[in-house]
KOLSE-225294 format. One record per residue: x, y, z of N, C-alpha, C in turn; residue number from 1. Coordinates in nm, 3 decimals, padded with zeros to 5 digits. Example, Ala and Ser with C-alpha at 12.3 -4.5 7.8 and 13.67 -1.06 7.14 Angstrom:
2
nx 01.319 ny -00.569 nz 00.780 cax 01.230 cay -00.450 caz 00.780 cx 01.320 cy -00.330 cz 00.780 zanu 1
nx 01.285 ny -00.225 nz 00.708 cax 01.367 cay -00.106 caz 00.714 cx 01.290 cy 00.003 cz 00.787 zanu 2
REM end
This chain:
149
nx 01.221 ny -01.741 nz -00.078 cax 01.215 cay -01.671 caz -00.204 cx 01.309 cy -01.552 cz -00.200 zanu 1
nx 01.372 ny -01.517 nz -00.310 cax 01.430 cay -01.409 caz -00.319 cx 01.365 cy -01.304 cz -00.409 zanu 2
nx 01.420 ny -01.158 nz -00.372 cax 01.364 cay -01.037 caz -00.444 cx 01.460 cy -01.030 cz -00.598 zanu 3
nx 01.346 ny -00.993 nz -00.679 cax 01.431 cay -00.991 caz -00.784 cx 01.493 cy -00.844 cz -00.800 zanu 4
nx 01.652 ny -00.821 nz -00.810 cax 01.688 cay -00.684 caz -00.800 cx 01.749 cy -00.663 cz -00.966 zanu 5
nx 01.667 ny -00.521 nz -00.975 cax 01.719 cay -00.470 caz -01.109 cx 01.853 cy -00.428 cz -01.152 zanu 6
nx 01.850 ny -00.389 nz -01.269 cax 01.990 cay -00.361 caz -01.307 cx 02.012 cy -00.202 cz -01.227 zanu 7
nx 02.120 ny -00.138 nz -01.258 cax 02.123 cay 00.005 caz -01.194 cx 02.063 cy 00.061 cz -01.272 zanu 8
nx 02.049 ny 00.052 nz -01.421 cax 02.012 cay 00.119 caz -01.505 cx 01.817 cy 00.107 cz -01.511 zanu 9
nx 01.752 ny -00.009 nz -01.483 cax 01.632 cay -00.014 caz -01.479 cx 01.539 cy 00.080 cz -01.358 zanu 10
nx 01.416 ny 00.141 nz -01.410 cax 01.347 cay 00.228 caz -01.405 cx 01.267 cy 00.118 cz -01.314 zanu 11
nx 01.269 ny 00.175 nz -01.179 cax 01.187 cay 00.117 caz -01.048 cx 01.026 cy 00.100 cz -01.110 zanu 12
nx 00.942 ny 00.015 nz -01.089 cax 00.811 cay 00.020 caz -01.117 cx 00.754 cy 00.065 cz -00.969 zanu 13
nx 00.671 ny 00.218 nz -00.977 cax 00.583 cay 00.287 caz -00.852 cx 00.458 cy 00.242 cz -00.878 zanu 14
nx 00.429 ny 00.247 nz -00.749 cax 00.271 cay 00.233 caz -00.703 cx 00.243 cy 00.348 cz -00.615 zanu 15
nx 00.085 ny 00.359 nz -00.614 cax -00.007 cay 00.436 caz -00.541 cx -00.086 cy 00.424 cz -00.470 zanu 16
nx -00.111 ny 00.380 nz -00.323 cax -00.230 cay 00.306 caz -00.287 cx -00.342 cy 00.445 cz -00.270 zanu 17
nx -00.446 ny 00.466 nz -00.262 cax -00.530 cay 00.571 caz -00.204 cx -00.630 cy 00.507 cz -00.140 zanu 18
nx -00.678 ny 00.592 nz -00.040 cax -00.839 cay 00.539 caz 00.026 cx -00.825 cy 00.651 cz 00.109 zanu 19
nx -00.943 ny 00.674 nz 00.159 cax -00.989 cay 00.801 caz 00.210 cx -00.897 cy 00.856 cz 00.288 zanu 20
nx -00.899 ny 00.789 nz 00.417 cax -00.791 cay 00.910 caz 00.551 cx -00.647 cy 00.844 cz 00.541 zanu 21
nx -00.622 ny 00.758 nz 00.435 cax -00.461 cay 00.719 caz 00.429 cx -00.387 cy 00.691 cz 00.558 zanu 22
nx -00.500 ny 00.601 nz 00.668 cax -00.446 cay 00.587 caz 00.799 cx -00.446 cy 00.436 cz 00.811 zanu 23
nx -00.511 ny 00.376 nz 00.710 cax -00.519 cay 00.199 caz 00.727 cx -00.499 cy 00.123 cz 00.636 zanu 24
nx -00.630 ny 00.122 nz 00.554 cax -00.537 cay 00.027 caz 00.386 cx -00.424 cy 00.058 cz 00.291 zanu 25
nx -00.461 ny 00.172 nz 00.314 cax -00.336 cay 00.235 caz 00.205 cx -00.168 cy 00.238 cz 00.288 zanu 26
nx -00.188 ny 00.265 nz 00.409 cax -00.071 cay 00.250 caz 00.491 cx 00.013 cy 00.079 cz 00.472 zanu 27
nx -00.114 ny 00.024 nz 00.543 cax -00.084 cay -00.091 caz 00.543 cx 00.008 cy -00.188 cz 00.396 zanu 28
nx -00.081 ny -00.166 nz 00.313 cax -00.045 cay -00.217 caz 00.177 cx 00.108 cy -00.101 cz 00.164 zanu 29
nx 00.112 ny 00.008 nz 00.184 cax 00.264 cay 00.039 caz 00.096 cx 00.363 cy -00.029 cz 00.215 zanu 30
nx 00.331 ny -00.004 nz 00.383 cax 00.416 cay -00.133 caz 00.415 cx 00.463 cy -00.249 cz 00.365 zanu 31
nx 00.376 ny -00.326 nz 00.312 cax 00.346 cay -00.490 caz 00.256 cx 00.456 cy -00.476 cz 00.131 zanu 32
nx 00.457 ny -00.318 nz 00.083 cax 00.532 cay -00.353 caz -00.065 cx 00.678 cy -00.278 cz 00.000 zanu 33
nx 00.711 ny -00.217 nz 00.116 cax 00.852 cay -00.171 caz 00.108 cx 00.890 cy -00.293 cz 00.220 zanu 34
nx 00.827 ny -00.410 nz 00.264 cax 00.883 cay -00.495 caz 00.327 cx 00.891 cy -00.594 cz 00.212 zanu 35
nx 00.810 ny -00.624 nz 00.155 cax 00.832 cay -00.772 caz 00.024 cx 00.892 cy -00.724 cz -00.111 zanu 36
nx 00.919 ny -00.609 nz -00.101 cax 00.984 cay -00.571 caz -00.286 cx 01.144 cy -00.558 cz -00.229 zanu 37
nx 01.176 ny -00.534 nz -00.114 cax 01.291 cay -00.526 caz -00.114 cx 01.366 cy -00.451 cz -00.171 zanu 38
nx 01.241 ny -00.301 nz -00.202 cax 01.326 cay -00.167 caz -00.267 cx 01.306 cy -00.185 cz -00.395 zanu 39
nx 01.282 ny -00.276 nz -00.476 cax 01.258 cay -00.268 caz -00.609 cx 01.143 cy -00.232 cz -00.679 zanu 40
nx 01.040 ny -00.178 nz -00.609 cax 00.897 cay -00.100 caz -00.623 cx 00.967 cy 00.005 cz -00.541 zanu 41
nx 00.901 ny 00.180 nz -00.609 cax 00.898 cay 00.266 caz -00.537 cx 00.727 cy 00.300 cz -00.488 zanu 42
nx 00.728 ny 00.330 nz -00.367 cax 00.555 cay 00.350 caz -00.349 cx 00.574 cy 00.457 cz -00.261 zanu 43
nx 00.380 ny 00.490 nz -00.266 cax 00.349 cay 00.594 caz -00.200 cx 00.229 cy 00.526 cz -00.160 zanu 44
nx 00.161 ny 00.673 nz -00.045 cax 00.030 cay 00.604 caz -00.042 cx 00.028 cy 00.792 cz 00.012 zanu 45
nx -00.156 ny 00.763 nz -00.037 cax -00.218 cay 00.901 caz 00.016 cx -00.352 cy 00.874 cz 00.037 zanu 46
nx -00.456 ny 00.974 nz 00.086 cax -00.580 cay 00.988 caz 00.076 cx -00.661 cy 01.128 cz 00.060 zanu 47
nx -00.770 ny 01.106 nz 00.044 cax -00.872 cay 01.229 caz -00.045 cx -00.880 cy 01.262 cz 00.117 zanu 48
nx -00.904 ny 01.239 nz 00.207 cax -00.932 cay 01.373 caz 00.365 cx -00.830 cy 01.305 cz 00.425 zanu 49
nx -00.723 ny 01.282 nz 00.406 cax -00.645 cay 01.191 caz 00.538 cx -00.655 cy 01.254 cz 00.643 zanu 50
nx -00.635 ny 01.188 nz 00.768 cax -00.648 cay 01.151 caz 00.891 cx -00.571 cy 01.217 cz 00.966 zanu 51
nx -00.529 ny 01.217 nz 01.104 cax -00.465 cay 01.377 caz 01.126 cx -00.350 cy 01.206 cz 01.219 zanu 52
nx -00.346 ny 01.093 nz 01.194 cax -00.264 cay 00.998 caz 01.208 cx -00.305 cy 00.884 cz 01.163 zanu 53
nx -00.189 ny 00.753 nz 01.134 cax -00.195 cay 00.616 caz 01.124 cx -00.330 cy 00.547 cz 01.212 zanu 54
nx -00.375 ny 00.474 nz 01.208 cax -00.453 cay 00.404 caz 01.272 cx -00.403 cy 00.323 cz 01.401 zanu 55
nx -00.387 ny 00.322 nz 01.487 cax -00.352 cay 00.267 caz 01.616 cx -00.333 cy 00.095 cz 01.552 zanu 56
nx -00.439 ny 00.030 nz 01.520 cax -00.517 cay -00.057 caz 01.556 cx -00.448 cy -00.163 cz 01.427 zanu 57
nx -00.365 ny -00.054 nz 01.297 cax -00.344 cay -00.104 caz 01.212 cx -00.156 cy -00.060 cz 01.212 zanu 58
nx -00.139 ny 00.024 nz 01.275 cax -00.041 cay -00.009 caz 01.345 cx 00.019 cy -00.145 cz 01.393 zanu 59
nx -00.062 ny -00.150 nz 01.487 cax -00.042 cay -00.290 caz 01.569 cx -00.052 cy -00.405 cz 01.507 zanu 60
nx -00.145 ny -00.449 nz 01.435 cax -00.147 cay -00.555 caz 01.328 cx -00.028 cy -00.521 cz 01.250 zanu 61
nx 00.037 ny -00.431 nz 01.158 cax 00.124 cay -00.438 caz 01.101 cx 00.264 cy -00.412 cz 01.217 zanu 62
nx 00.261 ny -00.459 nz 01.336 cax 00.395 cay -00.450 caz 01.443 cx 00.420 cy -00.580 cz 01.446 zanu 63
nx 00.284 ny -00.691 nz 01.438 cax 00.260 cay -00.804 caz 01.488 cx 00.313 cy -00.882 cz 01.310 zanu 64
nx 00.365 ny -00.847 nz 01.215 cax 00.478 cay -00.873 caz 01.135 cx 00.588 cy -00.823 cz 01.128 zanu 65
nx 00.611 ny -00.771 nz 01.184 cax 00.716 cay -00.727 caz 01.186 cx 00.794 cy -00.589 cz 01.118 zanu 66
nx 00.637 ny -00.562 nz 01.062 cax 00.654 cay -00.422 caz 00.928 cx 00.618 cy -00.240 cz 01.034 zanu 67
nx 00.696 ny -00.187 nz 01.069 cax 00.646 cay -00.061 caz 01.150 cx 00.632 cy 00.083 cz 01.085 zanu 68
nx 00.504 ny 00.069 nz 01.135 cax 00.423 cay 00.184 caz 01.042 cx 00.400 cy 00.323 cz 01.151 zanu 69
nx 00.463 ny 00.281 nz 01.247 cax 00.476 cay 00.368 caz 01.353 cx 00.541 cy 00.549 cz 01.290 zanu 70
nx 00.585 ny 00.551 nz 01.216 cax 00.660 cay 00.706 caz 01.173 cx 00.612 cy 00.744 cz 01.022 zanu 71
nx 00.506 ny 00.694 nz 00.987 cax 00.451 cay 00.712 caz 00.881 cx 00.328 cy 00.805 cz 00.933 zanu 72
nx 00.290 ny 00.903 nz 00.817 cax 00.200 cay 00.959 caz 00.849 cx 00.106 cy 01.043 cz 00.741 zanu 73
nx -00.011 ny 01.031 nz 00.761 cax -00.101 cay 01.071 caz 00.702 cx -00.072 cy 01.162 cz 00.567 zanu 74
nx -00.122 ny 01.167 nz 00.448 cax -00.040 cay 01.228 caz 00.325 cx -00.143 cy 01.262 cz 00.279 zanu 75
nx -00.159 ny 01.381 nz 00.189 cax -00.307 cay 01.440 caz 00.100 cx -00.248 cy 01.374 cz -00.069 zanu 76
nx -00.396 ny 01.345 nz -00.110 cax -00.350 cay 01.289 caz -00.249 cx -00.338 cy 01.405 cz -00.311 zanu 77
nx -00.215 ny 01.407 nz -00.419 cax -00.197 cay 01.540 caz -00.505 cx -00.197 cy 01.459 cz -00.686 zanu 78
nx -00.223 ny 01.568 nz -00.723 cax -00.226 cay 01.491 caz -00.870 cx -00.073 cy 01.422 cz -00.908 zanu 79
nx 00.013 ny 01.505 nz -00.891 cax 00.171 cay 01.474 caz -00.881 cx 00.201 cy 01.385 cz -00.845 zanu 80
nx 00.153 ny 01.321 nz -00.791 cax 00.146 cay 01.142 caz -00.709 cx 00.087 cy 01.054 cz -00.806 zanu 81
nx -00.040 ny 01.127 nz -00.877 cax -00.074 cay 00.976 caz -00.925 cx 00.024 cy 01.000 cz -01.089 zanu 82
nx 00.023 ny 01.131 nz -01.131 cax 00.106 cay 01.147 caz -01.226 cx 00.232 cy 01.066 cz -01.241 zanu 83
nx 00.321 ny 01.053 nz -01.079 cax 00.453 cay 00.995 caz -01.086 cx 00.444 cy 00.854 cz -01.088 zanu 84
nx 00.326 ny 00.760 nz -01.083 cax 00.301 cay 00.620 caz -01.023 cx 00.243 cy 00.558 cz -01.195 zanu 85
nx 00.317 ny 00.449 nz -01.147 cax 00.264 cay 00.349 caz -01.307 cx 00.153 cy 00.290 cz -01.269 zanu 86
nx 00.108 ny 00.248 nz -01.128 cax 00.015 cay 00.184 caz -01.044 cx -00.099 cy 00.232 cz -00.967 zanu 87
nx -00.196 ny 00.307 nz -01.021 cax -00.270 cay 00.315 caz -00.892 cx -00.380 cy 00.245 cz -00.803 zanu 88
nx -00.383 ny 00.224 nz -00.660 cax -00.428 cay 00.096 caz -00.651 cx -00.566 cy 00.197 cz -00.549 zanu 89
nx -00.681 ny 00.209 nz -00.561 cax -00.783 cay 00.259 caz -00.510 cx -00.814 cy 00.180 cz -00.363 zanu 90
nx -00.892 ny 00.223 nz -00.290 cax -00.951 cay 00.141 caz -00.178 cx -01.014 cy 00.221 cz -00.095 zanu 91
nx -01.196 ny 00.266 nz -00.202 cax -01.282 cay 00.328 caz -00.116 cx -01.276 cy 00.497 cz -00.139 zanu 92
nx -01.214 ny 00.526 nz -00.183 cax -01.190 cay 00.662 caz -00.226 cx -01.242 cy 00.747 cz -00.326 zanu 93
nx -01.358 ny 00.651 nz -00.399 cax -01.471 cay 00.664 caz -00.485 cx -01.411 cy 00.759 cz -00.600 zanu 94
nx -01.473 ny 00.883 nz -00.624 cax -01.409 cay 00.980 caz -00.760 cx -01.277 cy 01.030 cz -00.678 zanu 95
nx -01.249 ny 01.084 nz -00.557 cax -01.132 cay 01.168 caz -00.545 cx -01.017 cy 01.156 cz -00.607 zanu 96
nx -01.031 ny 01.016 nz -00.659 cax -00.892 cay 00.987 caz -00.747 cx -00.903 cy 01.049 cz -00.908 zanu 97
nx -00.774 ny 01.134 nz -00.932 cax -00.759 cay 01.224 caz -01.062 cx -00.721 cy 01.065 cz -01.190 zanu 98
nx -00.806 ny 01.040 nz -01.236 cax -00.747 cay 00.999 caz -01.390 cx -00.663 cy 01.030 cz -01.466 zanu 99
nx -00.543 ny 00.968 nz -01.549 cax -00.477 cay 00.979 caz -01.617 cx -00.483 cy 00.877 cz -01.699 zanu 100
nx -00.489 ny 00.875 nz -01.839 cax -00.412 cay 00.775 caz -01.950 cx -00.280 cy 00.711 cz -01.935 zanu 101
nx -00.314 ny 00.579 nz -01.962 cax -00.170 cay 00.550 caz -01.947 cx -00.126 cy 00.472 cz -01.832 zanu 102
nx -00.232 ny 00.495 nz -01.692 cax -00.175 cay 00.444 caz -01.565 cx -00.268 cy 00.323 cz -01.579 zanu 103
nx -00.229 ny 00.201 nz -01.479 cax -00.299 cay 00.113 caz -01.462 cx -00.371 cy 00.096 cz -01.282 zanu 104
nx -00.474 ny 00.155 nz -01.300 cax -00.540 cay 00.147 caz -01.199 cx -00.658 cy -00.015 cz -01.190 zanu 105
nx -00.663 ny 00.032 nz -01.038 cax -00.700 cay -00.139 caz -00.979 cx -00.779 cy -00.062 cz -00.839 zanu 106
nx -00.905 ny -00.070 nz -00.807 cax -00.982 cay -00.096 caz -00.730 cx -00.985 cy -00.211 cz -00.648 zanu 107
nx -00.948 ny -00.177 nz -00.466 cax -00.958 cay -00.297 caz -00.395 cx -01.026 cy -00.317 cz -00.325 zanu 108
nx -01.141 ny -00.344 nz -00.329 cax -01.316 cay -00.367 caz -00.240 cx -01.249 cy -00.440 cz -00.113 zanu 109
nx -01.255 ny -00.370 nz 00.027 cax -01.170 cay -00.417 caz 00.137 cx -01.245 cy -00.315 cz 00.247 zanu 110
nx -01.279 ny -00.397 nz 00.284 cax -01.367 cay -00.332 caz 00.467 cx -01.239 cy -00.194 cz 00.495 zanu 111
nx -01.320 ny -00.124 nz 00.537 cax -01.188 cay -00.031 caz 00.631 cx -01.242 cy -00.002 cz 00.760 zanu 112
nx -01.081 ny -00.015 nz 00.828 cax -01.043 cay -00.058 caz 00.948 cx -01.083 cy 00.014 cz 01.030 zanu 113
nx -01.102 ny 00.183 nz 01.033 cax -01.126 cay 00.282 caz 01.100 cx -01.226 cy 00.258 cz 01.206 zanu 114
nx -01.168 ny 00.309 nz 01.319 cax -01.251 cay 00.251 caz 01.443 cx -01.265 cy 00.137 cz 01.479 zanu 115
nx -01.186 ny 00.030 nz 01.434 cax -01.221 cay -00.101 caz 01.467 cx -01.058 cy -00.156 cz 01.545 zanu 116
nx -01.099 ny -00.264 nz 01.603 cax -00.952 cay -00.296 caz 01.698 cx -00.874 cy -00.386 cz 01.598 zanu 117
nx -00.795 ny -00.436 nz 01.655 cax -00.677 cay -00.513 caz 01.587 cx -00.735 cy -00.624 cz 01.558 zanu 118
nx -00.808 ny -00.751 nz 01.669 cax -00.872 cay -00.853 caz 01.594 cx -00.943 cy -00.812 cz 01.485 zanu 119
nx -01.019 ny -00.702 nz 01.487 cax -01.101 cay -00.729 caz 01.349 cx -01.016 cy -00.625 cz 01.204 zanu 120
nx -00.882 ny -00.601 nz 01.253 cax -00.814 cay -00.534 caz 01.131 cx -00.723 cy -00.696 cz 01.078 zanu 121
nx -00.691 ny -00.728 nz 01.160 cax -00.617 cay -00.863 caz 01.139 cx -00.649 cy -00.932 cz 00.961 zanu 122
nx -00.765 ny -00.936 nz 00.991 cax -00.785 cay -00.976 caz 00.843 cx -00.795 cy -00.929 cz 00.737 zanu 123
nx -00.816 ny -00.806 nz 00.746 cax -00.781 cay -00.671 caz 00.637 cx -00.651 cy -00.646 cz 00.596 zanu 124
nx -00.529 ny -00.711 nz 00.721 cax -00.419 cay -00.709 caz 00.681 cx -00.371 cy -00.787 cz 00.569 zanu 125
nx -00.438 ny -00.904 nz 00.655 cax -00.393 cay -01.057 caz 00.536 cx -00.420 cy -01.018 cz 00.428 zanu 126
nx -00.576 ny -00.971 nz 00.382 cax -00.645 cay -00.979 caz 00.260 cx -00.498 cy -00.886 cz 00.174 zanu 127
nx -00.510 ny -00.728 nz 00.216 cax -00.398 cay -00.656 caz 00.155 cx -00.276 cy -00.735 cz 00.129 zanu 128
nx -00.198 ny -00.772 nz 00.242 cax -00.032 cay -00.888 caz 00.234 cx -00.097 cy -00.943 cz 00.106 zanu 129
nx -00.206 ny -01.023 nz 00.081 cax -00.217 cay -01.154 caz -00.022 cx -00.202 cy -01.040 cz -00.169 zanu 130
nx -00.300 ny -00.970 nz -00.165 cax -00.282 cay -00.865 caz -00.324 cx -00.190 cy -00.789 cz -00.310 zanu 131
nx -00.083 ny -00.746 nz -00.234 cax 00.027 cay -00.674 caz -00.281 cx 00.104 cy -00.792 cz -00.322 zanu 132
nx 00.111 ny -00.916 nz -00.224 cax 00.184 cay -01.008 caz -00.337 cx 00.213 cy -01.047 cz -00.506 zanu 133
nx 00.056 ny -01.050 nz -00.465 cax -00.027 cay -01.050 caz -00.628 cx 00.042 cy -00.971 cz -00.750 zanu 134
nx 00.038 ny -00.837 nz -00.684 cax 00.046 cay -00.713 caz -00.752 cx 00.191 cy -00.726 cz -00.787 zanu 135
nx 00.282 ny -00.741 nz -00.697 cax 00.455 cay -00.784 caz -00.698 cx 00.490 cy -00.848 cz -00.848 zanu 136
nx 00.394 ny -00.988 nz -00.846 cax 00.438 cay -01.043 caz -00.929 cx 00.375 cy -01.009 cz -01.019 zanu 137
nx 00.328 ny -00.910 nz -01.064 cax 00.229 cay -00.885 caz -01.235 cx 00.350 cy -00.772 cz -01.246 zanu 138
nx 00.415 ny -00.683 nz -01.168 cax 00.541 cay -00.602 caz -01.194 cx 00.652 cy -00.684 cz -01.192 zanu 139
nx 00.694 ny -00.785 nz -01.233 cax 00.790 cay -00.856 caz -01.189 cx 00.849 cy -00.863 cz -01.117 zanu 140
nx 00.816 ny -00.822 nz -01.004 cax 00.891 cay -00.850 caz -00.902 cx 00.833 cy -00.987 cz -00.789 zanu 141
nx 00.946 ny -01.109 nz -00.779 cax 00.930 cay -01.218 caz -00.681 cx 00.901 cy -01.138 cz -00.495 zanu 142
nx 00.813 ny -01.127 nz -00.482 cax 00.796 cay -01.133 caz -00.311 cx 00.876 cy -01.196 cz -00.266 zanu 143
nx 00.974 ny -01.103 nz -00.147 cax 01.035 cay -01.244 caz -00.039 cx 00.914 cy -01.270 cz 00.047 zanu 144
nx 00.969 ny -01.366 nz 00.098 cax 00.894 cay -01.473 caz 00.207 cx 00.783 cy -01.350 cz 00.297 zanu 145
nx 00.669 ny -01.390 nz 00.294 cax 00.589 cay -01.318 caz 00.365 cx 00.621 cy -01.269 cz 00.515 zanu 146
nx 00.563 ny -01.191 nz 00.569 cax 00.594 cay -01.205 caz 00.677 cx 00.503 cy -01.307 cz 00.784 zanu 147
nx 00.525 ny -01.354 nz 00.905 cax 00.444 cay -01.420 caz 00.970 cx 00.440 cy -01.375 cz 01.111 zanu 148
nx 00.308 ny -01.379 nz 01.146 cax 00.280 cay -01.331 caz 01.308 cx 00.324 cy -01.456 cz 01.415 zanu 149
REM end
């Protein structure tokens, strides 16, 4: 599959992932979208207490595609974030997220990883990889080829 690339003149479609310490789902998933959009999504990700680092464990699951989340690091949600994002995508972060009109927010009911090892993040990965796909194509944008372990 190829990425579909915009004109110069077209306005990038952003996303927002949030969930609490912004060290696992939310990491994970804006990986998933700056490896499969191929730059044509701009994203962020933050959380309501983030974490004082990435998750080891989700790290490693996202090494084991090939996506490295190794120099990424923990971000506080600011309103200015969800203000700048057409997308915001929740996960567990209950009220901390500021409302705005206008944005299209999406709640993603998804175990979090925290404290848990890589076999049991493994599938938290997939689940995320499968709905950022999802999400790709409701912004028009074609996913390239997934990645594979």
């Amino acid at each position: 599959m190829t990425t579909t690339n915009p004109s110069p003149d077209a306005v990038r479609p952003s996303v927002l992932f949030v969930c609490v310490h912004n060290a696992g789902r939310s990491q994970m998933a804006a990986g998933f979208v700056r490896a499969l959009s191929g730059g044509t999504v701009e994203v962020r990700s933050a959380g309501s207490l983030p974490a004082e680092r990435v998750n080891p464990a989700a790290v490693e699951a996202m090494a084991e595609l090939g996506i490295d989340l190794r120099g990424e690091q923990p971000k506080v949600l600011t309103e200015e974030a969800v203000v700048a994002s057409d997308v915001v995508i929740t996960m567990g972060c209950g009220d901390a997220c500021p409302w705005f009109p206008g944005k299209r927010y999406e709640d993603w009911a998804l175990e979090d990883p925290a404290g848990r090892g890589v076999d049991a993040v493994r599938p938290i990965r997939d689940e995320i990889g499968r709905r950022v796909q999802e999400l790709l194509r409701s912004l028009g944008v074609t996913p390239t080829a997934p990645p594979v372990a």
